[in-house]
Biopython code that builds the backbone (N, CA, C, O; Angstrom):
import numpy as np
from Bio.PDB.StructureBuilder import StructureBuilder

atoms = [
    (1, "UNK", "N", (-5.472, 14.559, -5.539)),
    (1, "UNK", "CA", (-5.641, 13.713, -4.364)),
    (1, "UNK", "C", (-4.611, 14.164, -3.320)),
    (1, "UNK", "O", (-3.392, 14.117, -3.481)),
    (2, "UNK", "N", (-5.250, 14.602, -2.240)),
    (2, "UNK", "CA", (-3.863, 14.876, -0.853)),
    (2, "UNK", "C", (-3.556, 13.331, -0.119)),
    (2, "UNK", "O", (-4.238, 12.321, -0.292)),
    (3, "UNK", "N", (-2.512, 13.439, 0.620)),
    (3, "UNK", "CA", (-2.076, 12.217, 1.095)),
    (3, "UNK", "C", (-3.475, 11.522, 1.789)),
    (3, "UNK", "O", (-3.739, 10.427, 1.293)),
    (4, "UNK", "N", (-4.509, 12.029, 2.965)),
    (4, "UNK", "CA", (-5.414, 11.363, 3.777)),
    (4, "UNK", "C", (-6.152, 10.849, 2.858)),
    (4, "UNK", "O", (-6.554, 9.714, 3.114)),
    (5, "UNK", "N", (-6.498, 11.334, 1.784)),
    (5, "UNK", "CA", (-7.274, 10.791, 1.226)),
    (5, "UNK", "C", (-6.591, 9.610, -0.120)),
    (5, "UNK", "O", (-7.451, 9.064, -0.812)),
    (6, "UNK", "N", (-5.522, 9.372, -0.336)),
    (6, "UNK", "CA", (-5.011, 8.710, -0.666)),
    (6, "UNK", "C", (-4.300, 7.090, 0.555)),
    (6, "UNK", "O", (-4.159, 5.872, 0.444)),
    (7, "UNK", "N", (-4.115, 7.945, 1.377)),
    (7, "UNK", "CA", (-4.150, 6.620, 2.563)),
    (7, "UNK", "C", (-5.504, 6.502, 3.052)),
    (7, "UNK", "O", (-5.249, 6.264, 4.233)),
    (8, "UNK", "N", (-6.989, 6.500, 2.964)),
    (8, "UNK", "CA", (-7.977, 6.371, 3.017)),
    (8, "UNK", "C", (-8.454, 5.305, 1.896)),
    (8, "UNK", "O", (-9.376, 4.550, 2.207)),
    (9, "UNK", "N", (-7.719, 5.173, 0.258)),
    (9, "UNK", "CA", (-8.287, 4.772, -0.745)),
    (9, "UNK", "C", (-7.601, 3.449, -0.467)),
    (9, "UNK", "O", (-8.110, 2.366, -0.755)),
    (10, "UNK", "N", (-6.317, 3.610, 0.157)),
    (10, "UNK", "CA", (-5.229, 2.603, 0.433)),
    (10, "UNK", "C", (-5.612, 1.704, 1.387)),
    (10, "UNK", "O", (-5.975, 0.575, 1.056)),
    (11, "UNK", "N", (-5.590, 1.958, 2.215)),
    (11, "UNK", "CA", (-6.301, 0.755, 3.961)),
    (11, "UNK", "C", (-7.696, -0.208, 3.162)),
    (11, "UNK", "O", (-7.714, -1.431, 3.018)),
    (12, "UNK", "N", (-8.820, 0.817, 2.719)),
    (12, "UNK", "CA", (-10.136, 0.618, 1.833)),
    (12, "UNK", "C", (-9.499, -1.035, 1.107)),
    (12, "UNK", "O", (-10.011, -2.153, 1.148)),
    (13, "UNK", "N", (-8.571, -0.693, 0.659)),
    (13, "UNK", "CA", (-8.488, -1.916, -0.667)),
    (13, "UNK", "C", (-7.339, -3.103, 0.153)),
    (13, "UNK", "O", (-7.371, -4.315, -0.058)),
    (14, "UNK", "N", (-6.355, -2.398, 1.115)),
    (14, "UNK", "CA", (-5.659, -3.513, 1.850)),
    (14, "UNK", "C", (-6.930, -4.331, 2.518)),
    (14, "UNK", "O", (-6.996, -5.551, 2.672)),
    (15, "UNK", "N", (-7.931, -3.334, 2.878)),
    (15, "UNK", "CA", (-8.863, -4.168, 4.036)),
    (15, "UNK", "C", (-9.808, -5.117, 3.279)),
    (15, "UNK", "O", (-10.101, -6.239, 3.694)),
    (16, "UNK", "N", (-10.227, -4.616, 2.220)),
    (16, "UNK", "CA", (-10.993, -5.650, 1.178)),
    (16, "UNK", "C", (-10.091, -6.285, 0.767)),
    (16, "UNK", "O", (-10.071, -7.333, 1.412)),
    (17, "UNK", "N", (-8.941, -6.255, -0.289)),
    (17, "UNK", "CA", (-8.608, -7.896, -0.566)),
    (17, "UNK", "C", (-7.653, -8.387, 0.523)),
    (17, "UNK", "O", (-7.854, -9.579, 0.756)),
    (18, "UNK", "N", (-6.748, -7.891, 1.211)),
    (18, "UNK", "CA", (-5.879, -8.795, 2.217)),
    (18, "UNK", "C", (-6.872, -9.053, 3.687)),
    (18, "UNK", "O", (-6.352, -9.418, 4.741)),
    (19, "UNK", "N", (-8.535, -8.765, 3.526)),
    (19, "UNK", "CA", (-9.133, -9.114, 4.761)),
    (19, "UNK", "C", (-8.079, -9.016, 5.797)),
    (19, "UNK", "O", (-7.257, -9.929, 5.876)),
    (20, "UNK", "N", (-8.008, -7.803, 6.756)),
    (20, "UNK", "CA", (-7.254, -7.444, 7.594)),
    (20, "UNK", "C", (-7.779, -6.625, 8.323)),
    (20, "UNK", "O", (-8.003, -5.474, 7.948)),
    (21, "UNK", "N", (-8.044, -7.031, 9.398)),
    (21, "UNK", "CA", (-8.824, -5.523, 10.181)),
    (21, "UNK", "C", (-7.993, -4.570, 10.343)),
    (21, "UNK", "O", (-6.768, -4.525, 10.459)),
    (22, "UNK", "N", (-9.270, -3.388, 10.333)),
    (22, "UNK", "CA", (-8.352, -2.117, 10.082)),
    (22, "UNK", "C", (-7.788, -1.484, 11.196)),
    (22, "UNK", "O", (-7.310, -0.358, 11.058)),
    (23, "UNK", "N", (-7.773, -2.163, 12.502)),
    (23, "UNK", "CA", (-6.625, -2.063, 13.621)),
    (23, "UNK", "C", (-5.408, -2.019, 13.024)),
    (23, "UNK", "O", (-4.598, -1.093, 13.079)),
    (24, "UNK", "N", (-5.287, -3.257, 12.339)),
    (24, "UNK", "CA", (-4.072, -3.696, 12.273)),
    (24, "UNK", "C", (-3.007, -2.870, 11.136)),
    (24, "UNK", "O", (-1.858, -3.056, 10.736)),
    (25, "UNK", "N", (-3.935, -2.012, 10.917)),
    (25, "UNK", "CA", (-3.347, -1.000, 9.576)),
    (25, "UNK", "C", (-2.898, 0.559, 10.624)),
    (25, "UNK", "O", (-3.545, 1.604, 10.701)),
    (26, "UNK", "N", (-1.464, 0.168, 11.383)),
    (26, "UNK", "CA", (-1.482, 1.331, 11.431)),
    (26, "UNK", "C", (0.124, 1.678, 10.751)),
    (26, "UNK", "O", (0.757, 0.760, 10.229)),
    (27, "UNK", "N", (0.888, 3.585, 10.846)),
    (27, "UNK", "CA", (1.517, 3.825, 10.028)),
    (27, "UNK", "C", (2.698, 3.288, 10.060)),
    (27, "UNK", "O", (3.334, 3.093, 9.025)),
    (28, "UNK", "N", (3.449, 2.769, 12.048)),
    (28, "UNK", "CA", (4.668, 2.056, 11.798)),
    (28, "UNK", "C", (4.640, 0.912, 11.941)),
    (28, "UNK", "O", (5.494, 0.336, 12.614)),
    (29, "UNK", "N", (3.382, 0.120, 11.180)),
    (29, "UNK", "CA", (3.143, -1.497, 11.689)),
    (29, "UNK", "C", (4.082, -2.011, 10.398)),
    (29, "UNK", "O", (4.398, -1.153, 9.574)),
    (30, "UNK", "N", (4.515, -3.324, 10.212)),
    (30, "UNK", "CA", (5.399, -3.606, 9.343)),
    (30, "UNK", "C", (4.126, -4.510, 8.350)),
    (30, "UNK", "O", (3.419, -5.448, 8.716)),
    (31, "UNK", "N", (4.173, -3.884, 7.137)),
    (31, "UNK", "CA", (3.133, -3.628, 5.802)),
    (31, "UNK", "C", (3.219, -5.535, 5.392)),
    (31, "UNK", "O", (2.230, -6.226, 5.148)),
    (32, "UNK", "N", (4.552, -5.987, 5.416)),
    (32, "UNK", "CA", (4.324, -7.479, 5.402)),
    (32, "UNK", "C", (4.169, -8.513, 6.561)),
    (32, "UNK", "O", (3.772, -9.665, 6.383)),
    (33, "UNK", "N", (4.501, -8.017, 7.687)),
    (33, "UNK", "CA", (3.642, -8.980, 8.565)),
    (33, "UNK", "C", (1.991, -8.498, 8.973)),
    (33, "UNK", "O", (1.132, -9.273, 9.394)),
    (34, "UNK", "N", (1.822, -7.094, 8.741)),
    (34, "UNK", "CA", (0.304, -7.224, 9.058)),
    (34, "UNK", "C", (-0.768, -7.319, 8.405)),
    (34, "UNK", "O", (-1.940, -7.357, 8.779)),
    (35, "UNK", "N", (-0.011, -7.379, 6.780)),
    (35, "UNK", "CA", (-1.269, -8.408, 5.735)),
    (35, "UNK", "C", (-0.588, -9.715, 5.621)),
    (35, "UNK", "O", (-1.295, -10.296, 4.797)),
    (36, "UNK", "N", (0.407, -10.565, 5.969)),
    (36, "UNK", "CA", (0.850, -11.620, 5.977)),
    (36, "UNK", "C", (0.843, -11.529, 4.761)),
    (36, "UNK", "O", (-0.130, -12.063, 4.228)),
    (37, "UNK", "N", (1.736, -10.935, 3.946)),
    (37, "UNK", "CA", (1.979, -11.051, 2.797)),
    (37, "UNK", "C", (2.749, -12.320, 2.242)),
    (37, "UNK", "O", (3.430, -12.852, 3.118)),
    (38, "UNK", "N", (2.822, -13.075, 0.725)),
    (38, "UNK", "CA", (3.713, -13.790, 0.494)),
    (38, "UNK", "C", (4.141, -13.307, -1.079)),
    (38, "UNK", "O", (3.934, -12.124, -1.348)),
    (39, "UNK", "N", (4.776, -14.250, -2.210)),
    (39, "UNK", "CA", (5.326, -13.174, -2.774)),
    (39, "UNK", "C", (3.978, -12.945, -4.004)),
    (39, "UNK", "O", (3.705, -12.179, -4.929)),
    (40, "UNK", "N", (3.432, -14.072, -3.356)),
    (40, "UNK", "CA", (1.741, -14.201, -4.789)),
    (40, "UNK", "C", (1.299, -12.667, -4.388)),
    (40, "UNK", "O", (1.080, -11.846, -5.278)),
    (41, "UNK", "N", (1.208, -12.404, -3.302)),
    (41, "UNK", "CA", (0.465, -11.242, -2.488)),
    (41, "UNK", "C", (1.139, -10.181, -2.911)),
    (41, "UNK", "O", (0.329, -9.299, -3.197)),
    (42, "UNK", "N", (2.326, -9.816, -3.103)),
    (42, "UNK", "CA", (2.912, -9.026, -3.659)),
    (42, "UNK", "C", (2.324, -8.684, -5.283)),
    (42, "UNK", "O", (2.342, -7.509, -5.651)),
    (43, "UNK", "N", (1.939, -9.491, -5.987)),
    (43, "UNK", "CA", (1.673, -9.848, -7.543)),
    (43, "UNK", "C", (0.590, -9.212, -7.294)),
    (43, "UNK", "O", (0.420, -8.396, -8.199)),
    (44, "UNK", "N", (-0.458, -9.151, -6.325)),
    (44, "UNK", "CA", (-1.866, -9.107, -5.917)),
    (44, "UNK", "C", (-1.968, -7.684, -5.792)),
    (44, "UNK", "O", (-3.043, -7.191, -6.133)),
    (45, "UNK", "N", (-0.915, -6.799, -5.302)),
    (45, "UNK", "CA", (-0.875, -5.801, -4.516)),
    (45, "UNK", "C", (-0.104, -4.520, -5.779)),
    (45, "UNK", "O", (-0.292, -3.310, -5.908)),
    (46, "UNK", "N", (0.775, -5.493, -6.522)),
    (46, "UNK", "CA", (1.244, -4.452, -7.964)),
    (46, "UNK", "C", (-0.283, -4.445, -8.863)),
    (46, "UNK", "O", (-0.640, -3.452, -9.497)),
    (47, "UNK", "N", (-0.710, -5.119, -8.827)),
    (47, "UNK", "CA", (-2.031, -5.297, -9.762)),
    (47, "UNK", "C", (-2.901, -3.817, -8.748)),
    (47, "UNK", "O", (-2.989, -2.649, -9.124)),
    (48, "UNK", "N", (-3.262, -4.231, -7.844)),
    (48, "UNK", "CA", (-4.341, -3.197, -7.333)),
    (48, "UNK", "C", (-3.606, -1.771, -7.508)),
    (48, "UNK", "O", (-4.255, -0.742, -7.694)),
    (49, "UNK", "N", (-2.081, -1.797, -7.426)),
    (49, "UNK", "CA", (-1.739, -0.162, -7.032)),
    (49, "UNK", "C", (-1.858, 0.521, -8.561)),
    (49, "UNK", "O", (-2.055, 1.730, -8.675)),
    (50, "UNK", "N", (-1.682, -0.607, -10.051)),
    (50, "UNK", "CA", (-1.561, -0.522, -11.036)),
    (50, "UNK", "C", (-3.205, -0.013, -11.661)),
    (50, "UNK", "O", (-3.316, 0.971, -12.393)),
    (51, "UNK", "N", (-4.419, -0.875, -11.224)),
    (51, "UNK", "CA", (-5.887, -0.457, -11.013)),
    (51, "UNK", "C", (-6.090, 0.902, -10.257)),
    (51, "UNK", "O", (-6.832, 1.792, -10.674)),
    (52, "UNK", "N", (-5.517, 0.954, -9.357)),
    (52, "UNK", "CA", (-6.254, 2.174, -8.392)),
    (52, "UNK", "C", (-5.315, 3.726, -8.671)),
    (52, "UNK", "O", (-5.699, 4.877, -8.463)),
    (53, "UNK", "N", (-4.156, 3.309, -9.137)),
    (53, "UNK", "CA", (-3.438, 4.802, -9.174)),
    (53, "UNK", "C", (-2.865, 4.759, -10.843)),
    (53, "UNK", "O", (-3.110, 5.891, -11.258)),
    (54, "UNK", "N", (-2.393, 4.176, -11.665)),
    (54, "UNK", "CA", (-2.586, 4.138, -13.262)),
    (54, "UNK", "C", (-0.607, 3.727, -13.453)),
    (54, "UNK", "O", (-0.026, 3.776, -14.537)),
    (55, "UNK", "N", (0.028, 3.376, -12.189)),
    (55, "UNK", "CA", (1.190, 2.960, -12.606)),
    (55, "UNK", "C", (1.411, 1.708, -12.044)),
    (55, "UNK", "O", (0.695, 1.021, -11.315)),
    (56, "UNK", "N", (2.840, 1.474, -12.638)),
    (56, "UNK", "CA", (2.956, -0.271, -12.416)),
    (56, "UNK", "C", (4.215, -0.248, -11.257)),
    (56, "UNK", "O", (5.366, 0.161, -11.408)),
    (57, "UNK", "N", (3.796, -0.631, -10.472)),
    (57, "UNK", "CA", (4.833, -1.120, -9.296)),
    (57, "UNK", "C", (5.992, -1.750, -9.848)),
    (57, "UNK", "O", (5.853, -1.843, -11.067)),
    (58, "UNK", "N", (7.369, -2.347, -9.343)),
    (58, "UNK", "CA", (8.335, -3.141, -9.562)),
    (58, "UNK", "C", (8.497, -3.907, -7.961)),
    (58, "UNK", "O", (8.005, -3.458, -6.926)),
    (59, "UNK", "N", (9.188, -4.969, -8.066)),
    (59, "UNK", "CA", (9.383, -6.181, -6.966)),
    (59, "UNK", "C", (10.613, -4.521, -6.222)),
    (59, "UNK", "O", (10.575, -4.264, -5.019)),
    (60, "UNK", "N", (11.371, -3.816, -7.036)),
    (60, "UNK", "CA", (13.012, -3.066, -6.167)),
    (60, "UNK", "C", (11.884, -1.945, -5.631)),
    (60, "UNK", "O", (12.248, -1.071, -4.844)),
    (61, "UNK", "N", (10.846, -2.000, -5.980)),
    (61, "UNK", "CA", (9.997, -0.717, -4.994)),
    (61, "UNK", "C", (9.511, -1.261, -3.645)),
    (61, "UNK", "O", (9.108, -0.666, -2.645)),
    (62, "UNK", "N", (9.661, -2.499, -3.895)),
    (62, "UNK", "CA", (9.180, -2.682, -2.211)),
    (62, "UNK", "C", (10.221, -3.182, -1.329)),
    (62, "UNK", "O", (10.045, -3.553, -0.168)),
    (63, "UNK", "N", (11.647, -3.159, -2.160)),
    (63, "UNK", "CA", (12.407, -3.786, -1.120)),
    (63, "UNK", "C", (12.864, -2.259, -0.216)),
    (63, "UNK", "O", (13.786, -2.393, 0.589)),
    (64, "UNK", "N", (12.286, -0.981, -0.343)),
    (64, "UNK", "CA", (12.579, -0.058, 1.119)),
    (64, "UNK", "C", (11.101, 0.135, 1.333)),
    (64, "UNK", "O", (10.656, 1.212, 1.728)),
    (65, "UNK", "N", (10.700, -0.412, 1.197)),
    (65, "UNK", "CA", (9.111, -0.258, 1.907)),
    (65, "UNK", "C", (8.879, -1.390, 2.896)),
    (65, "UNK", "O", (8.527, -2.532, 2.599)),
    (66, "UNK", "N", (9.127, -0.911, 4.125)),
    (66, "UNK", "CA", (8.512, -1.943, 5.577)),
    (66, "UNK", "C", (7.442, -1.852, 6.356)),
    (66, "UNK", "O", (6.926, -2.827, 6.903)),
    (67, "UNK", "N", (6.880, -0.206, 6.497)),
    (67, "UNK", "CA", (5.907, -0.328, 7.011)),
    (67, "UNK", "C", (5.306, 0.483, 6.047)),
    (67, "UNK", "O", (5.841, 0.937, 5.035)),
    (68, "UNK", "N", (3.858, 0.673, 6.529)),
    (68, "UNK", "CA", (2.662, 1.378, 6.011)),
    (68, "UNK", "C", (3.038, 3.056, 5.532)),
    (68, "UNK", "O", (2.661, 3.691, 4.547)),
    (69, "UNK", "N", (3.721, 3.351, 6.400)),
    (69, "UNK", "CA", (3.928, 4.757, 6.219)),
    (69, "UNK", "C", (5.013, 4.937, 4.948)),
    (69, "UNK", "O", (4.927, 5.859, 4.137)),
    (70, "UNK", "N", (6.138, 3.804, 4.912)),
    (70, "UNK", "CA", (7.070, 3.829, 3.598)),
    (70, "UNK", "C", (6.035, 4.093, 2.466)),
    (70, "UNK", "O", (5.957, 5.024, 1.664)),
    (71, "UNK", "N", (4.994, 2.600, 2.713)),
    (71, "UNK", "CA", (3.708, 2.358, 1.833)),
    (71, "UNK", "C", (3.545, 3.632, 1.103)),
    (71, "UNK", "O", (4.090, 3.979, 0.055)),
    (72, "UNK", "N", (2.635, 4.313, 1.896)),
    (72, "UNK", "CA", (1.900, 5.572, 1.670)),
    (72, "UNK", "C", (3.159, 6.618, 1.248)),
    (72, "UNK", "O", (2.939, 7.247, 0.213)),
    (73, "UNK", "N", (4.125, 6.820, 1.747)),
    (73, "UNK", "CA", (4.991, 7.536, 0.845)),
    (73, "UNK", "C", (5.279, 7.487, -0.594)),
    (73, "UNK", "O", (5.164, 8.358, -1.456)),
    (74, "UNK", "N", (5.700, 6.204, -0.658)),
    (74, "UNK", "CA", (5.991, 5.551, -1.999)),
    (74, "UNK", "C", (4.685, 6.457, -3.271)),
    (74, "UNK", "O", (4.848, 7.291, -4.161)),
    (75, "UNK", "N", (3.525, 5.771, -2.749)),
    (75, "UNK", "CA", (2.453, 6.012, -3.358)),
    (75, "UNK", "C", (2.368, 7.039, -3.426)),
    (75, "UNK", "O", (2.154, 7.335, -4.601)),
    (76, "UNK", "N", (2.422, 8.114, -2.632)),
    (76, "UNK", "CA", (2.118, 9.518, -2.655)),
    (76, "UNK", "C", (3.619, 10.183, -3.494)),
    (76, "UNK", "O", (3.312, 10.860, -4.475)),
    (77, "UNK", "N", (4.697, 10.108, -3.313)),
    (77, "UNK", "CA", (5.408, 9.905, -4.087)),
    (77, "UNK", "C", (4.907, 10.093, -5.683)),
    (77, "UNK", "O", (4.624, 11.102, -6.328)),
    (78, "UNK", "N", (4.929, 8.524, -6.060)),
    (78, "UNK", "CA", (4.403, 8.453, -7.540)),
    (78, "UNK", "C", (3.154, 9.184, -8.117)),
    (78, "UNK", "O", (2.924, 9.538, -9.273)),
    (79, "UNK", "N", (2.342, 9.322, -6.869)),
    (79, "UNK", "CA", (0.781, 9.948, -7.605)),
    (79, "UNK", "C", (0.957, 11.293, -7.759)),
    (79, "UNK", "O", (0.189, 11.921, -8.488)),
    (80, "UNK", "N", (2.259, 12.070, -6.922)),
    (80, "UNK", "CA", (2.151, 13.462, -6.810)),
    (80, "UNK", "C", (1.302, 13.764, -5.821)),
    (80, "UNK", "O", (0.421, 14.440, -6.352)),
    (81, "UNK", "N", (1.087, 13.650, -4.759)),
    (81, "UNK", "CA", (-0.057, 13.636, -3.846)),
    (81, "UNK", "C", (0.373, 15.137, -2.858)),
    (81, "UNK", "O", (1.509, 15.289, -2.409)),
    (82, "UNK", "N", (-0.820, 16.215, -2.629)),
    (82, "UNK", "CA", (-0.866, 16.845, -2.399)),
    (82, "UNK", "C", (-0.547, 16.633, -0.180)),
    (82, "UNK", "O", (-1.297, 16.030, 0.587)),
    (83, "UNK", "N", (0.605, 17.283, 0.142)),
    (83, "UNK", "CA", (0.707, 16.760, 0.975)),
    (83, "UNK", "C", (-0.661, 17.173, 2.915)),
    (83, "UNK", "O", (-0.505, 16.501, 3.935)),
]
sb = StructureBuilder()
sb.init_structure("model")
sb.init_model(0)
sb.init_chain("A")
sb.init_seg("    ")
for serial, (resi, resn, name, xyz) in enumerate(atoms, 1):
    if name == "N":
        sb.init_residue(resn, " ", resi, " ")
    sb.init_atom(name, np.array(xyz, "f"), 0.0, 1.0, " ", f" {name:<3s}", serial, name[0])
structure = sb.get_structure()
């Protein structure tokens, strides 16, 4: 998987379960005010990254993740993602 297509699989599943239009998904928007995240949503969001990429998130992985682009690092990061 290269990064576009890994931030393609990513927006896909923010936009289905956090219903968020996909305006509002861009790379330096801040990842918890533009799904209005809370900390259930967080629980919501280790579950999907745990379904969609085969590892388990922790609560200390998102405390340097602010916007979308940390997001997609992180992830690409862990998946090995072809850049």
């Amino acid at each position: 998987m290269n990064k576009s297509q890994l931030i393609e699989t990513v927006n896909a599943f923010l936009i289905d379960e956090f219903e968020v239009d996909e305006n509002e998904i861009v790379a330096e928007a801040n990842l918890q005010e533009a799904l209005d995240l809370d900390s259930l949503d967080y629980v919501d969001l280790v579950v999907i990254i745990e379904s969609n990429f085969g590892f388990k998130a922790t609560g200390e992985d998102f405390q340097s993740i602010v916007t979308f682009q940390d997001f997609y690092d992180f992830l690409c990061e862990k998946v090995n993602c072809d850049q």
